[in-house]
SEPA-892220 format. One line per field, with one value per residue (C-alpha): residue number from 1; z, x, y. Coordinates in Angstrom, 2 decimals. Layout:
BEGIN
bator <- (NUM	...);
pz <- (Z	...);
px <- (X	...);
py <- (Y	...);
END
This chain:
BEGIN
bator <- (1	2	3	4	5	6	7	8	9	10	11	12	13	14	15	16	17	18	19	20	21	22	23	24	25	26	27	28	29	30	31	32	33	34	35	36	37	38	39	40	41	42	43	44	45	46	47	48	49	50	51	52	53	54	55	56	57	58	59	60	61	62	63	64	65	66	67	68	69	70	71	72	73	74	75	76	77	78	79	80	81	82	83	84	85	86	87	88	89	90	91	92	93	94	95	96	97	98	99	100	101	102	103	104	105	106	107	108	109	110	111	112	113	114	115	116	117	118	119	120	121	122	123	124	125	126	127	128	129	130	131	132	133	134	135	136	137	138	139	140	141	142	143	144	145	146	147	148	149	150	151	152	153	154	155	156	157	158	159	160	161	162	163	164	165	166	167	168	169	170	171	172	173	174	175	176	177	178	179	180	181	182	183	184	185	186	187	188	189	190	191	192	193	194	195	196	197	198	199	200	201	202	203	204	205	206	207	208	209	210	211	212	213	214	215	216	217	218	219	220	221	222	223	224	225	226	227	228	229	230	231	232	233	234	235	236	237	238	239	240	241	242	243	244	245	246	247	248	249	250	251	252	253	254	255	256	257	258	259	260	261	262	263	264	265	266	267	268	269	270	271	272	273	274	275	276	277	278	279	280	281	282	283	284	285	286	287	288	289	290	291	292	293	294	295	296	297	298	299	300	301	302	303	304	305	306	307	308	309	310	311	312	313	314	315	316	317	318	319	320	321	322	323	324	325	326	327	328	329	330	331	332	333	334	335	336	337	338	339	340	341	342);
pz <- (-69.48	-70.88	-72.35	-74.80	-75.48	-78.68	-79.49	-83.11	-83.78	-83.09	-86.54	-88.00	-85.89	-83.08	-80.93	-81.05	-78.29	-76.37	-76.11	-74.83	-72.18	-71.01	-70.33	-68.48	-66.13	-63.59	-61.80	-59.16	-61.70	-63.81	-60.96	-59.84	-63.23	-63.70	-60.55	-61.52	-64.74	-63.11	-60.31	-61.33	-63.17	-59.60	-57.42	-57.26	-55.46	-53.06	-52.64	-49.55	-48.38	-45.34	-42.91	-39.49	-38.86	-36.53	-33.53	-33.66	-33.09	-33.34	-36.20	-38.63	-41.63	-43.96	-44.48	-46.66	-44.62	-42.50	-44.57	-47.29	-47.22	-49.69	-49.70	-51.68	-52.09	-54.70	-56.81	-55.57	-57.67	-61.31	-60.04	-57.96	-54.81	-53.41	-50.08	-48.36	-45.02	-42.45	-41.28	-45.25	-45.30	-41.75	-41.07	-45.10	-46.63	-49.87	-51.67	-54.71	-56.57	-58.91	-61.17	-63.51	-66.45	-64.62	-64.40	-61.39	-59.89	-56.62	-54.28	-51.79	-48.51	-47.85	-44.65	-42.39	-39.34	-37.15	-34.82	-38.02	-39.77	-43.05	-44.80	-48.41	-51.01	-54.19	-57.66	-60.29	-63.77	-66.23	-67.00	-63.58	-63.19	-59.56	-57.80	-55.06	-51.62	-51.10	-47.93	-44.80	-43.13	-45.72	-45.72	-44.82	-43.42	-46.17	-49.35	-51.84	-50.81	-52.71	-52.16	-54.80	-53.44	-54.22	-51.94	-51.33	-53.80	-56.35	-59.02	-58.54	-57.05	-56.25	-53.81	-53.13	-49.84	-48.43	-45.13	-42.10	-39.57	-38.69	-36.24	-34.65	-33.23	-33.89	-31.78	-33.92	-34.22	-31.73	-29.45	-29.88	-31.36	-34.70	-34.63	-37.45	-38.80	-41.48	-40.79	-43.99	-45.12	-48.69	-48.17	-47.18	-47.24	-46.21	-49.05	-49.66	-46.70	-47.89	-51.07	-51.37	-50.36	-52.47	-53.13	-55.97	-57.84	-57.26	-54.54	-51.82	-48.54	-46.60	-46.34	-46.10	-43.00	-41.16	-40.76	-37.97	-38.81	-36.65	-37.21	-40.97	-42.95	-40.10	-42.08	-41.50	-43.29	-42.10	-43.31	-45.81	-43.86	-41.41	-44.17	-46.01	-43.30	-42.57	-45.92	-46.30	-43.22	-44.38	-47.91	-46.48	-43.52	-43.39	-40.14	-38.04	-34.87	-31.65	-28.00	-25.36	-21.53	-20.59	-18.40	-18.03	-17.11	-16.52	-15.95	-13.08	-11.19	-9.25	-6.16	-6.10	-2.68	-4.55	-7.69	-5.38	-3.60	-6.32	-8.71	-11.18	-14.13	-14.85	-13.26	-14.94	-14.93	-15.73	-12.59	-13.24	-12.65	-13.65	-14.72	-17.37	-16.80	-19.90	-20.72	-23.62	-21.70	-18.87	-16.62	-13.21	-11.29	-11.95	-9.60	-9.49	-8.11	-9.26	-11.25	-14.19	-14.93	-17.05	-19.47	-20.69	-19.91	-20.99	-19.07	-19.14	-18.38	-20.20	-21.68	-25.21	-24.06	-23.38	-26.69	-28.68	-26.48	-27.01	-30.78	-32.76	-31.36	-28.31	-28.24	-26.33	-24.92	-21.52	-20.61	-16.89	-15.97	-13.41	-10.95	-8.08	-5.38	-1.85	-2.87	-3.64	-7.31	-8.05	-11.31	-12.07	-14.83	-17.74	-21.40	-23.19	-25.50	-29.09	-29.54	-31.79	-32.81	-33.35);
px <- (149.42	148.50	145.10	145.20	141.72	141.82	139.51	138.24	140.91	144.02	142.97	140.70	139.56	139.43	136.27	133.03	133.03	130.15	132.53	134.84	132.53	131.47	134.73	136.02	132.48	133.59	131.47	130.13	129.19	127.84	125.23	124.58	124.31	121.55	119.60	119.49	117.68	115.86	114.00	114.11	111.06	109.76	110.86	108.67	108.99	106.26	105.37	103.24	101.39	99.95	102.51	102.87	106.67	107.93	109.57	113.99	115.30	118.11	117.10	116.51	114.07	113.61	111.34	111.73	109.91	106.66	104.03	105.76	107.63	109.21	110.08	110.39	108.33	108.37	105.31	104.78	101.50	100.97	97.44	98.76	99.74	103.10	105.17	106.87	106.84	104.15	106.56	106.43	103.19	101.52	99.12	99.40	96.29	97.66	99.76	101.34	103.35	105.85	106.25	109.65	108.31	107.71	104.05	102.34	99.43	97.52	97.47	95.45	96.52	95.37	96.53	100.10	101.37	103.32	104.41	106.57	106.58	104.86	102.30	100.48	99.61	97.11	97.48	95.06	97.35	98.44	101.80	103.07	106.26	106.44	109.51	108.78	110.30	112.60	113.16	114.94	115.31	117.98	120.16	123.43	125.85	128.22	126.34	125.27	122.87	121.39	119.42	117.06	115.16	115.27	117.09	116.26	113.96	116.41	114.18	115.98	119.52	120.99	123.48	125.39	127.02	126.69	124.21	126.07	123.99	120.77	118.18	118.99	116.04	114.96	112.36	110.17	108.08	105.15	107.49	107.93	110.45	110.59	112.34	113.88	115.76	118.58	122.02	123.41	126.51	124.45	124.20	120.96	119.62	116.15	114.22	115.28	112.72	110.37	112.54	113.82	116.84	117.50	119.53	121.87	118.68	116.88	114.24	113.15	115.05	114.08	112.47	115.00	113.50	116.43	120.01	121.83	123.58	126.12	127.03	128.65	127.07	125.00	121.59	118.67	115.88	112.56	113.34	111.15	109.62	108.44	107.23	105.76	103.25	102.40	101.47	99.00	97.73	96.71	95.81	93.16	92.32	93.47	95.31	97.61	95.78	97.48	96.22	96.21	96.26	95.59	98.20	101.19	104.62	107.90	110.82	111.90	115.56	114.61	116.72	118.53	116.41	112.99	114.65	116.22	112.70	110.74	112.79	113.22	116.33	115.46	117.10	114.27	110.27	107.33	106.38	102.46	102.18	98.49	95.80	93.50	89.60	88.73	86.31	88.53	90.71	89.53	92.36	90.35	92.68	95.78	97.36	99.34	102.34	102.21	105.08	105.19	107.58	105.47	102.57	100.87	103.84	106.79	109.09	108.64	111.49	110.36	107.62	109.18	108.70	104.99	104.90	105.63	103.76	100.52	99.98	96.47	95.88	95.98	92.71	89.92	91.44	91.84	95.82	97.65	99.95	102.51	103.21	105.27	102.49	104.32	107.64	106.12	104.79	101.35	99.40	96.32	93.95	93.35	92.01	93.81	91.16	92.47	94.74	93.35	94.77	98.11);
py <- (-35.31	-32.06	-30.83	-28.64	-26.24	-24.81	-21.99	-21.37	-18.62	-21.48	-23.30	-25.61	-28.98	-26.56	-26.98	-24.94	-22.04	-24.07	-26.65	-24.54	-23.03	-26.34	-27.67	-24.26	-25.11	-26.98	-29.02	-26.79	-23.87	-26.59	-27.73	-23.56	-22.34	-25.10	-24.94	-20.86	-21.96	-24.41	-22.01	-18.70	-18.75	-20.27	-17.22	-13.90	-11.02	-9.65	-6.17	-4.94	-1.84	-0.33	-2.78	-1.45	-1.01	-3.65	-3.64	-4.23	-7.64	-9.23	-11.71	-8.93	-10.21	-6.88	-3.89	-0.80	1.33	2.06	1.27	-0.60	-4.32	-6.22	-10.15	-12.86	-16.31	-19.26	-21.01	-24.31	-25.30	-24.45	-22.99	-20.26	-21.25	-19.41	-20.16	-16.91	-15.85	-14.68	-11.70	-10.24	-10.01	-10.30	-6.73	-5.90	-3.86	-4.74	-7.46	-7.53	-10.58	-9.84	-12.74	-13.11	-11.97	-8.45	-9.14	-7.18	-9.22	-8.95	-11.37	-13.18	-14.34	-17.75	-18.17	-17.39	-19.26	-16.76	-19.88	-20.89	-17.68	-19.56	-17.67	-19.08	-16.59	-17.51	-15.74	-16.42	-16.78	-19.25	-20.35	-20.74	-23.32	-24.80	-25.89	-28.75	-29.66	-31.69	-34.18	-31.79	-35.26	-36.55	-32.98	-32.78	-30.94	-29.26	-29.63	-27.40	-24.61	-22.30	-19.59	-17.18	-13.96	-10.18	-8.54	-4.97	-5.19	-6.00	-8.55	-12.07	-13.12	-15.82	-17.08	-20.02	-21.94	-24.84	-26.22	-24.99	-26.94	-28.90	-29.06	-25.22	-23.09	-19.89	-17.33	-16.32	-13.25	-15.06	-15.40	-19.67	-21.69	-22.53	-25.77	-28.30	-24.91	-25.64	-22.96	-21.91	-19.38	-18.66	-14.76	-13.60	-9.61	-8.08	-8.99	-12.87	-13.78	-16.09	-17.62	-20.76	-22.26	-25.18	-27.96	-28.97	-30.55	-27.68	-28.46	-26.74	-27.92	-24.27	-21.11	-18.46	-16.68	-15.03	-13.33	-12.25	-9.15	-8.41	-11.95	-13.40	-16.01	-16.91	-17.20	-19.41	-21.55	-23.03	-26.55	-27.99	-31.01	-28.29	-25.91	-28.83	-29.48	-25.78	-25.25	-28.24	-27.18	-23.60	-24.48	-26.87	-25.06	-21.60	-21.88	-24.23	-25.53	-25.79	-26.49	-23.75	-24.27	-20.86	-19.68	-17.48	-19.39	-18.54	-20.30	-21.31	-23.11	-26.33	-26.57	-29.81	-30.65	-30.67	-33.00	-35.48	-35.62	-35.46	-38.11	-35.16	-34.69	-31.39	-28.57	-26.53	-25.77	-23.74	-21.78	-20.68	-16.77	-16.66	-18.50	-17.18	-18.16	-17.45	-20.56	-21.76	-24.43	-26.38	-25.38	-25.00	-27.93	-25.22	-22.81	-20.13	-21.09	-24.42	-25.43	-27.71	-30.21	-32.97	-32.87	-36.11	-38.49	-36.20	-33.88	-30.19	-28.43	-24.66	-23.21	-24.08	-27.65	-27.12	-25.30	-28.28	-30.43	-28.57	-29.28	-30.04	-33.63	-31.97	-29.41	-31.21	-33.90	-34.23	-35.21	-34.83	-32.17	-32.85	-29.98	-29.32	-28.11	-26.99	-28.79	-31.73	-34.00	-34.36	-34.77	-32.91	-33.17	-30.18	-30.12	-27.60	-25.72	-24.15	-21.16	-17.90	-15.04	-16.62);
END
């Protein structure tokens, strides 16, 4: 069957050039061109001053130059709350939020997690429209992504792909893993850190963080679950809380002598190089040489292990740590106290 669009110069009974436009959208425009509508007037840009200049790495995130930084972040509460993230804006004298309508305002930093690179901003104006997040848990591979920023300091893009992957890692500037990160192909370009990456209803399912650039459309999110509980954390407290054991750990190869002896499935663990006696964690049952393969009931086969391990519900309490002492398991007690400065 054929389908005939007439235009209004082919003769009368023709349909109206709307008509027209919405039947040449197909369906995938159709859903970009109204998720653009939908968040723009969510996304701002963020301008910083007096930034130290940071050092290379291979997950490049975006600065002008030394002493200047621009990123991107998105309203999430009509009462001036904005998500972006901690590496825009971490060490800035100054910081400025450019809002859609062009409107310069200054901003206060409410708090930033470096662990997650999350940081909350608070402008004081009327008018805002927020944009939520959605669920990360119920995202899937190969639909719609979209992602809004200002790249180089261009005001507002937008690009689209699809979610690449789930559940990857990424180091972040702290030097822990960010985990729970969502792998998209939507372009990404210093500047878009800290906008949103959305879905085709337009919520937030990450925080546009990362790219790789000698790689292509390798770019990466903080995904929203994780972001989600990061930002209640530092609107109500200014900080995220996490337990500290007070040591320095590397990792170390078990030889396959000490697991069969030991009952271990690791090949892995944390050998102690120092112990810090600094008061703030009750760590006085440690060694230096000891080597840690279990905290609290679970297996600890790196220090990112330990890193998760050692959240909030953790400061204060004592828990056991089981170490490999002259080749062989024992468990000792320590009561991690709570990392600062993080």
């Amino acid at each position: 069957m054929n389908i005939v669009i007439s235009g209004p110069e082919l003769g009368t009974g023709s349909a109206s050039s709307s008509e027209v436009d919405d039947v040449l959208l197909d369906a995938y425009s159709s859903t970009v061109v109204n998720v653009a509508k939908k968040v723009s007037p969510s996304v701002v840009q963020i301008k910083v001053s007096g930034q130290p200049q940071p050092a290379r790495q291979p997950a490049q995130r975006g600065r002008t130059h030394e002493g200047d930084g621009t990123g991107s972040g998105f309203v999430i509460s009509t009462d001036g709350y904005l998500v972006t993230n901690n590496h825009v804006v971490a060490g800035a004298s100054t910081i400025r939020v450019v809002l859609p309508d062009r409107d310069e305002l200054p901003a206060t930093l409410v708090g930033r997690d470096p662990a997650t690179d999350i940081a909350v901003l608070k402008v004081y104006t009327d008018g805002l429209r927020a944009i939520r997040f959605a669920d990360s848990g119920k995202v899937q591979v190969g639909q719609i992504a979209i992602a809004l920023g200002n790249p180089y300091g261009f005001q507002y893009s937008l690009t689209a792909g699809v979610v690449s992957a789930l559940g990857r890692t990424l180091r972040s500037e702290s030097g822990r893993l960010i985990d729970d990160v969502v792998q998209t192909d939507a372009a990404l370009n210093p500047g878009n850190s800290g906008g949103p990456l959305v879905n085709s209803q337009g919520d937030v399912i990450g925080v546009n963080t990362a790219i790789i650039l000698p790689a292509q459309g390798l770019c990466f999110a903080v995904s929203s679950n994780l972001a989600n509980r990061v930002v209640g954390k530092l609107i109500t407290e200014g900080r995220v809380r996490r337990g500290y054991l007070g040591i320095a750990g590397q990792l170390i190869n078990l030889t396959e002598r000490i697991r069969q002896y030991n009952q271990l499935t690791a090949r892995t663990g944390v050998m102690i190089a120092s112990v810090e006696p600094d008061g703030v964690a009750d760590n006085n049952n440690l060694r230096q040489g000891d080597i840690i393969v279990g905290y609290n009931g679970h297996e600890v086969a790196t220090v990112d292990d330990l890193h998760k391990l050692l959240t909030d519900s953790t400061i204060g309490r004592s828990a056991q740590v089981i170490v490999l002492r002259d080749g062989r398991k024992r468990g000792v007690m320590v009561t991690p106290g709570e990392l600062t400065g993080n």
